[in-house]
Steps between C-alpha positions, in 0.01 A plus 500: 500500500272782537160513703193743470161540648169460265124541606287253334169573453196275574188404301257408799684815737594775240578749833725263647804444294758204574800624633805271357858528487665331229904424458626465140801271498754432195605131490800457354467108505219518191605754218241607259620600119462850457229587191644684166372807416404611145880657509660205644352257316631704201851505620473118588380479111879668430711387750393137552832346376710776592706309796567235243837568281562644181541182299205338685219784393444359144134291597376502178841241443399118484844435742335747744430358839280649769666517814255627869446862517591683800350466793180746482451789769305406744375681865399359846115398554337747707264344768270686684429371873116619647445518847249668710721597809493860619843478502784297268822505412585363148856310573245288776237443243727407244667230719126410636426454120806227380397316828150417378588147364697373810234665740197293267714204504495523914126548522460229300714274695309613824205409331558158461673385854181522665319227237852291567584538171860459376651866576752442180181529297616705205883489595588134300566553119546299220628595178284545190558586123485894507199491241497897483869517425465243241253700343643761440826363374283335267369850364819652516649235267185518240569872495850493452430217239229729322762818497772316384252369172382881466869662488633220227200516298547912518894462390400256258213764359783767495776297338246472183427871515857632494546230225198620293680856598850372349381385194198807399836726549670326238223481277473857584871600417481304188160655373675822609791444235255350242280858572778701393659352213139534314448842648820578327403344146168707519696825607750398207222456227324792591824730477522327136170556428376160436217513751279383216688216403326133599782382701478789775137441584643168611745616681341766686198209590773293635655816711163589660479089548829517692392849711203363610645181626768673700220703659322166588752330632563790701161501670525140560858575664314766724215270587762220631666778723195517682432150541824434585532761762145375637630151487848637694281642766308145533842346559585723733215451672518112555850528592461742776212304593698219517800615706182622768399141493848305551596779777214333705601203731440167386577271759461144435198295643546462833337411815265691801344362858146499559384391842530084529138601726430301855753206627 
C-alpha cells in the first residue's frame, strides 16, 4: 500500500483546489493477467509449447492432443481509496475500504427496523442456476469446439501438401535422370558431328522438354514451401490458442443465492 496527496482542481472555483489524499492498495484476492508486449507476445509465439515434452511438440500430428497451458502471469489489482481528510493513513483506509459491504448491509438493516420490517431482509437465500457461469461455459466449449475444427482441418491441409511435396520430388528426380541421359546423346552426336542429322533435332526438343519441366516443377516445389510454412504457422496458431482456452476454468453449471426478499 502506498498513499499520496493530489490537489484537484475545480471548474466553478479554479483558485481553490481540492485537497485529497488518496491510498493505492494491491489486492492480492483479484489478480489481473499481465498484457504482452510486442516482445513477449513474440516469445509466447516461440515458446508456447515449450513446457510440454519432446515427443508431445509435433501439433501439426493428427494423434496430437492439446493439453492447458500454464497458468499465465498475472499481478494484484491496484485500488485507489479517495478521501478528503487532512490527515490519513493508508493501512486504516484500506481496512475502511473491504468494510464497505458489511457497513451498507448495517445501514440498511437500521433502515428497515423502524418501518417493522423483517430485519433478515436480504440475509435469506435461495439457490439459483448461476446463469453467468453457464454462459460462459457455454462459450468456452463453442471455442474449444471451433479450435479443435481449425487445427484438424490445418493438419489435414498440410498432410496433402507434404504429399503433393513427396510425389513433385520424384517426378523431379526422375525428370532429372531422363534430363541427362538426352543431354548426353546431344553432347555424343555433336562430338560425332551429326548435329545435322534428323534424329538429333528430336532429341535435343525432347532435352529442352525435360529441362524445362524440372525447372517447373521446381517453382511449384518452392511455391508449396511457402504455403506450407504459412499453413504451419496457422496451426500453430490454433493450437496455442487452444491450450489458452482449456487452461481457463470450466466449472460445471452450478448454483448462486439471490435474496429470497421480505418474510
Amino acid at each position: 500500500m502506498a498513499a499520496a496527496r493530489f490537489q484537484l482542481a475545480r471548474p466553478s472555483q479554479p483558485d481553490q483546489p481540492l485537497a485529497v489524499r488518496v491510498a493505492l492498495i494491491r489486492d492480492w484476492r483479484k489478480r489481473i493477467v499481465c498484457e504482452a508486449t510486442t516482445a513477449g507476445q513474440t516469445e509466447e509465439s516461440e515458446r508456447w509449447k515449450a513446457d510440454l515434452a519432446p515427443d508431445k511438440q509435433n501439433f501439426w500430428e493428427p494423434e496430437w492432443q492439446a493439453t492447458p497451458a500454464l497458468p499465465a502471469p498475472t499481478r494484484p489489482k491496484l485500488i485507489p481509496v479517495v478521501t478528503t481528510a487532512a490527515e490519513a493513513d493508508a493501512v486504516e483506509l484500506a481496512h475502511t475500504y473491504f468494510r464497505r459491504w458489511t457497513c451498507q448491509e448495517n445501514a440498511i438493516r437500521d433502515w428497515l427496523i423502524p418501518l417493522n420490517l423483517d430485519t433478515n431482509h436480504g440475509y435469506a437465500k435461495e439457490p439459483v442456476v448461476n446463469s453467468e457461469l453457464v454462459k460462459r461455459r457455454t462459450v468456452l466449449e463453442k471455442r474449444v469446439a471451433h479450435l479443435h475444427r481449425v487445427a484438424a482441418e490445418s493438419r489435414k491441409r498440410l498432410r496433402q501438401m507434404c504429399a503433393s511435396d513427396q510425389v513433385r520430388e520424384e517426378q523431379v528426380v526422375s525428370w532429372e535422370h531422363r534430363q541427362q541421359e538426352l543431354l548426353a546423346q546431344v553432347t555424343a552426336l555433336q562430338t560425332l558431328d551429326q548435329s545435322d542429322e534428323p534424329g538429333w533435332l528430336a532429341i535435343k526438343a525432347q532435352q529442352l522438354e525435360a529441362e524445362w519441366e524440372v525447372h517447373h516443377r521446381h517453382v511449384l516445389l518452392a511455391a508449396t514451401s511457402v504455403a506450407r510454412k504459412r499453413e504451419l504457422n496457422h496451426c500453430a496458431r490454433s493450437c496455442r490458442a487452444l491450450r489458452h482456452v482449456l487452461r481457463k476454468p470450466r466449472r460445471p453449471p452450478g448454483v448462486r443465492t439471490r435474496n429470497a426478499g421480505t418474510r
